[in-house]
C-alpha positions as CSV (number, residue, x, y, z in Angstrom):
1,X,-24.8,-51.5,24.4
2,X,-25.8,-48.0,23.9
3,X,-26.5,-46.8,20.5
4,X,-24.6,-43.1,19.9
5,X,-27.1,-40.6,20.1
6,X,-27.9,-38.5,16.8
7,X,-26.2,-35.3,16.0
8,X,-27.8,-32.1,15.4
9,X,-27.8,-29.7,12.8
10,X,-27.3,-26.1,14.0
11,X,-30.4,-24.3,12.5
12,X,-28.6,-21.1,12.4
13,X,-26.0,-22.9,9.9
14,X,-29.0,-24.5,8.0
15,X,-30.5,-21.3,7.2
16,X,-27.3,-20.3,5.9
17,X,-27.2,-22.9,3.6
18,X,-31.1,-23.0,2.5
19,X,-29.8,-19.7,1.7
20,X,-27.0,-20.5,-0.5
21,X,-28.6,-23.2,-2.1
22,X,-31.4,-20.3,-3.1
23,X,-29.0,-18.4,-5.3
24,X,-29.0,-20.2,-8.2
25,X,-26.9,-17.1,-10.0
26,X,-24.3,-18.0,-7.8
27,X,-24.3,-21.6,-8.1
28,X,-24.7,-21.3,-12.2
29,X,-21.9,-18.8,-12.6
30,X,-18.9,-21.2,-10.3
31,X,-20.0,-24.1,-12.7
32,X,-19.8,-21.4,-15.7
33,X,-16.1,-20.3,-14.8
34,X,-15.4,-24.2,-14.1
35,X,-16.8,-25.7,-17.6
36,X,-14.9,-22.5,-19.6
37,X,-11.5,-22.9,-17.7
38,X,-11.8,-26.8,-18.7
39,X,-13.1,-26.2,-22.2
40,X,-10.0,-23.7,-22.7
41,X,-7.7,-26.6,-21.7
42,X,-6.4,-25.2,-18.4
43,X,-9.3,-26.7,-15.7
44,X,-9.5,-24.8,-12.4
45,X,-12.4,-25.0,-9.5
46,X,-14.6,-22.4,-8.9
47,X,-16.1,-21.2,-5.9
48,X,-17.4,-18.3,-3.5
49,X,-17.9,-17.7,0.3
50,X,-20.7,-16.0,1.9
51,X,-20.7,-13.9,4.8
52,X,-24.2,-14.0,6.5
53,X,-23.8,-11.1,9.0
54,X,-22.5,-8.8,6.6
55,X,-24.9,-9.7,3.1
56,X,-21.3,-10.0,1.3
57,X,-20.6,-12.7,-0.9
58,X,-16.9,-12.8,-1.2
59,X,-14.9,-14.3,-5.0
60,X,-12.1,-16.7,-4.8
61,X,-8.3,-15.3,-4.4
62,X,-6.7,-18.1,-6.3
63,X,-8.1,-21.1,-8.5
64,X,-6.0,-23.8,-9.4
65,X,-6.4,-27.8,-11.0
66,X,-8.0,-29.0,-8.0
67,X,-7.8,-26.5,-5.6
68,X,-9.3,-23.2,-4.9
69,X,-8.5,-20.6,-2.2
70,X,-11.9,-18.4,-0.8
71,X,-11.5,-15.5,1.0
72,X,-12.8,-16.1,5.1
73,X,-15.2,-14.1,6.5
74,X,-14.3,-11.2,8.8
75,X,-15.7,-12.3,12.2
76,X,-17.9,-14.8,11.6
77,X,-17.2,-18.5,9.6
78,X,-19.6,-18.6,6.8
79,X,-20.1,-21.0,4.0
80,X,-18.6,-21.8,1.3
81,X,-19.5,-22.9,-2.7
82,X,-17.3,-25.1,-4.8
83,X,-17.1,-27.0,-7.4
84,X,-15.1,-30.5,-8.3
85,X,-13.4,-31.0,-11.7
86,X,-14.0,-34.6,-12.9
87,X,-16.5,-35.6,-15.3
88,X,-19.1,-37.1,-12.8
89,X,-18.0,-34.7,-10.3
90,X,-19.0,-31.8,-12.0
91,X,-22.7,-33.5,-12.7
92,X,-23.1,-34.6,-9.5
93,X,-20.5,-34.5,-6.8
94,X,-20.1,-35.3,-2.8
95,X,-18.6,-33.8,-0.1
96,X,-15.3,-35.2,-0.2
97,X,-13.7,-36.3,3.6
98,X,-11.9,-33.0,3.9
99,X,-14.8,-30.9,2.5
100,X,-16.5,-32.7,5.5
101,X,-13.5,-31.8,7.8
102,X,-13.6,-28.0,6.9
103,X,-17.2,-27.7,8.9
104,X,-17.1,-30.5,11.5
105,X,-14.1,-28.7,12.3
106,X,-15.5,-25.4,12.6
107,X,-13.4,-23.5,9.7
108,X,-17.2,-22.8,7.8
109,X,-20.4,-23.5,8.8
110,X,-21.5,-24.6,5.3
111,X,-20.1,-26.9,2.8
112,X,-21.6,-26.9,-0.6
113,X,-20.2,-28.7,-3.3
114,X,-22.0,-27.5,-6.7
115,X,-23.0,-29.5,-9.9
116,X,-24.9,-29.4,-13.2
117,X,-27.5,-31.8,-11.8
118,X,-27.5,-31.9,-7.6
119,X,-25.8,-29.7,-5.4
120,X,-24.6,-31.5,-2.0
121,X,-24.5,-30.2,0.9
122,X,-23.0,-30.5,4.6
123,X,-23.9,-28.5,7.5
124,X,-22.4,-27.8,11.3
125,X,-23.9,-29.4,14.1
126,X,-25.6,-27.8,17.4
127,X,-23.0,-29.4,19.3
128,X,-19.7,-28.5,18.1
129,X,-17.9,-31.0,20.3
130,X,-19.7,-33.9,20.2
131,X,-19.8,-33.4,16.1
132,X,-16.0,-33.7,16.5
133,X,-16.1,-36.9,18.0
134,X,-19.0,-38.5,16.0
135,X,-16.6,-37.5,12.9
136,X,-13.6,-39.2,14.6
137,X,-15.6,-42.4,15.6
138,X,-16.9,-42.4,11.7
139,X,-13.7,-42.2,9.8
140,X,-11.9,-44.5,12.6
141,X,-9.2,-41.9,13.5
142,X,-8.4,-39.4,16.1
143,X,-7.8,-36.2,14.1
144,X,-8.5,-32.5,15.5
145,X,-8.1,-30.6,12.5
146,X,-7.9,-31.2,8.7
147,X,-4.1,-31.8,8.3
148,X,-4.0,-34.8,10.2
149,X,-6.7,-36.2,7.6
150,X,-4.0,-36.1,5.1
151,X,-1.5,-38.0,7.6
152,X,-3.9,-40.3,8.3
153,X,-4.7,-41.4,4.7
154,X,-0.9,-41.5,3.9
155,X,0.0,-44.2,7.0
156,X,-3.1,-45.7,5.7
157,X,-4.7,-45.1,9.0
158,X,-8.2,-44.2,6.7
159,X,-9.3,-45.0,3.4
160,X,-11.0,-42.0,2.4
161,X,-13.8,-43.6,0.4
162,X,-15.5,-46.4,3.1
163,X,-14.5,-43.2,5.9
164,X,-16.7,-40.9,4.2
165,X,-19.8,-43.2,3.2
166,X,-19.4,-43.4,7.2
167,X,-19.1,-40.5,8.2
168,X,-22.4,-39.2,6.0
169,X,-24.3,-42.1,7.7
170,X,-23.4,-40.8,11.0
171,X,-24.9,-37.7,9.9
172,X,-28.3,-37.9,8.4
173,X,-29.5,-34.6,9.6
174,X,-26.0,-32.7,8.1
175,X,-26.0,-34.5,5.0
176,X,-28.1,-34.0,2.1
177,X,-28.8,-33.6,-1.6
178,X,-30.4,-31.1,-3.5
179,X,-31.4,-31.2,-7.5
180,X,-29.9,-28.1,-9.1
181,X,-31.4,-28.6,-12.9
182,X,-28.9,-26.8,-15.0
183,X,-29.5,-28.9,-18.6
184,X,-28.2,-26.2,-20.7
185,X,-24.8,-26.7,-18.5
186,X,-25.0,-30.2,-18.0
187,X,-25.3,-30.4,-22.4
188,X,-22.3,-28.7,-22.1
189,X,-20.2,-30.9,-20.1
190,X,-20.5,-33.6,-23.2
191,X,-18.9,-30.9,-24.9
192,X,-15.2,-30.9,-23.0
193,X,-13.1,-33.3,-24.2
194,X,-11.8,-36.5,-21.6
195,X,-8.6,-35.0,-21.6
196,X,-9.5,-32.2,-20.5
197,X,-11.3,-33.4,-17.3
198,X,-8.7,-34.3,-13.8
199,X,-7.4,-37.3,-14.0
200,X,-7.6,-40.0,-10.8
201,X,-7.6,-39.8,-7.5
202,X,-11.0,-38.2,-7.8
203,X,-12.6,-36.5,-4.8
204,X,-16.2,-37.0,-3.1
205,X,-18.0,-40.2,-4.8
206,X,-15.0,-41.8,-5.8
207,X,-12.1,-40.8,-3.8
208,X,-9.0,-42.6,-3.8
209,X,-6.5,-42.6,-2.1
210,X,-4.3,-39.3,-1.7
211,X,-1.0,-39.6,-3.5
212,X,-3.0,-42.0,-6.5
213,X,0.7,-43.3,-7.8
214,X,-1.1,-42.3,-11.8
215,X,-0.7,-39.3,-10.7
216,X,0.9,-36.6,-12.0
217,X,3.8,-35.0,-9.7
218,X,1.4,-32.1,-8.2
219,X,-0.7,-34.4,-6.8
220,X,1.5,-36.8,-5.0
221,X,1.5,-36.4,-1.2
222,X,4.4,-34.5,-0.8
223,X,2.3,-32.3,-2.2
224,X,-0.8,-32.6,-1.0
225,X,0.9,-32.0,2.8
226,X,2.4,-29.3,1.7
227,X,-0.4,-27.6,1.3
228,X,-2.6,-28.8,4.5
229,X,0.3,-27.9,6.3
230,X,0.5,-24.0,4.9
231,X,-2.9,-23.6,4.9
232,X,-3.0,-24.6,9.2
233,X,-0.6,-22.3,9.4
234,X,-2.9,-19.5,8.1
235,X,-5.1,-20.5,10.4
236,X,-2.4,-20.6,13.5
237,X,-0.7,-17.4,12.6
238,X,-3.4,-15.2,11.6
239,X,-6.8,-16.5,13.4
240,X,-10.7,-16.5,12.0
241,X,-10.6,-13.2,11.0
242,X,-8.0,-12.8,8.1
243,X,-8.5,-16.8,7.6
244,X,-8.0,-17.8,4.0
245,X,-10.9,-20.7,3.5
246,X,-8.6,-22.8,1.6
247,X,-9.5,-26.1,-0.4
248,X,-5.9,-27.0,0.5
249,X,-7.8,-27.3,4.2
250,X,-11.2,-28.4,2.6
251,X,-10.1,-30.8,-0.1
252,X,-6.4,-32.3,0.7
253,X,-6.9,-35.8,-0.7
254,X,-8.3,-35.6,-4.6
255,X,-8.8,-32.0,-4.8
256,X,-5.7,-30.3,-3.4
257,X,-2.4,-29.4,-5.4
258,X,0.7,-27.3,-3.6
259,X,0.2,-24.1,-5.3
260,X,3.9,-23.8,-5.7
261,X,3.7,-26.4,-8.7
262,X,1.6,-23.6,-10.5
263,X,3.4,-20.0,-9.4
């Protein structure tokens, strides 16, 4: 039997995010605005998108529990910082299975996923279609763009945490870790009170299933599909270029909440 041959990390897409990972002001101000908006009661991610071509590093539109929408890049994909908002997640988070989804499926070129302690980090591959597949073989599912993830999880066609440890060991050379060394944040994170924190289904290391029935309402799948299926739509009706790099496409199972629920 023929063992699947390795995937390859686009270099152009690793410089990108060698690059990222090398502003530290960046990284230390999402987890800033992340640790204030949960000490002030009302948590929200945090995150930024850089445009390579143009030297422009672009802020967030919206930030809500959860969820955050970035602004796209003009004519190229980018990458994009985030943050999660539990407890461990902020310390030291993962890639969730949509964060994944967002770059195999070529809506960014960088995925990076900030915390007090490690950064992690997921890049695209050299060969954009074969990536696709090797993704689709790992999480057991034929999906072609991040919505379906969501359908997936609620038929119970995936379970998003064995799919993802799978998917990152199909990907050695797009996967990896990086120690970011922020104590005087990481102190701080003691600091913000449990409740404070988001509540299960947790993205990245410990994702659960989307529509966790502990939930609160925002969270349930109704919800969740809501917003995959909006933020597709962004990407059917107005193409790359005004593209609004949504976590709703990035993080629909654990991180996403229907922004209607907050409006």
């Amino acid at each position: 039997m023929n063992e699947p041959q390795p995937i390859s990390r686009d270099e152009m897409a690793m410089e990108l995010a060698t690059s990222m990972v090398e502003q530290r002001d960046i990284m230390r101000s999402i987890l800033k605005e992340t640790l204030r908006s949960a000490k002030m009661g009302h948590i929200r991610e945090a995150g930024r998108t850089k445009c390579p071509r143009a030297g422009e590093i672009r802020g967030s539109l919206q930030r809500f529990p959860r969820a955050i929408d970035l602004a796209s890049c003009p004519v190229e994909r980018g990458g994009t910082w985030h943050t999660h908002v539990t407890e461990d997640e902020i310390r030291t988070p993962t890639n969730s299975l949509p964060d994944m989804a967002n770059v195999m499926f070529g809506l960014i070129d960088a995925s990076i996923v900030v915390g007090t302690q490690t950064a992690d980090v997921i890049v695209a591959p050299e060969d954009r279609e074969a990536g696709k597949q090797a993704f689709r073989n790992a999480i057991g599912a034929d999906v072609s763009e991040p919505k379906e993830i969501t359908s997936a999880i609620k038929d119970g066609r995936i379970v998003p945490a064995q799919a993802r440890i799978r998917a990152r060991r199909q990907f050695p050379g797009l996967v990896y870790t990086v120690e970011t060394g922020f104590g005087d944040l990481d102190a701080k994170v003691e600091q913000i009170p449990d409740a404070s924190w988001a509540t299960p289904p947790k993205s990245g290391g410990e994702e659960a299933v989307a529509g966790n029935g502990y939930a609160p309402t925002a969270f349930a799948p109704h919800s969740i599909e809501a917003a995959a299926e909006r933020a597709d739509g962004a990407v059917e009706g107005f193409g790359l270029k005004d593209l609004l790099i949504s976590q709703a496409l990035g993080t629909v199972v654990g991180n996403v909440v229907d922004k209607a629920f907050f409006e």
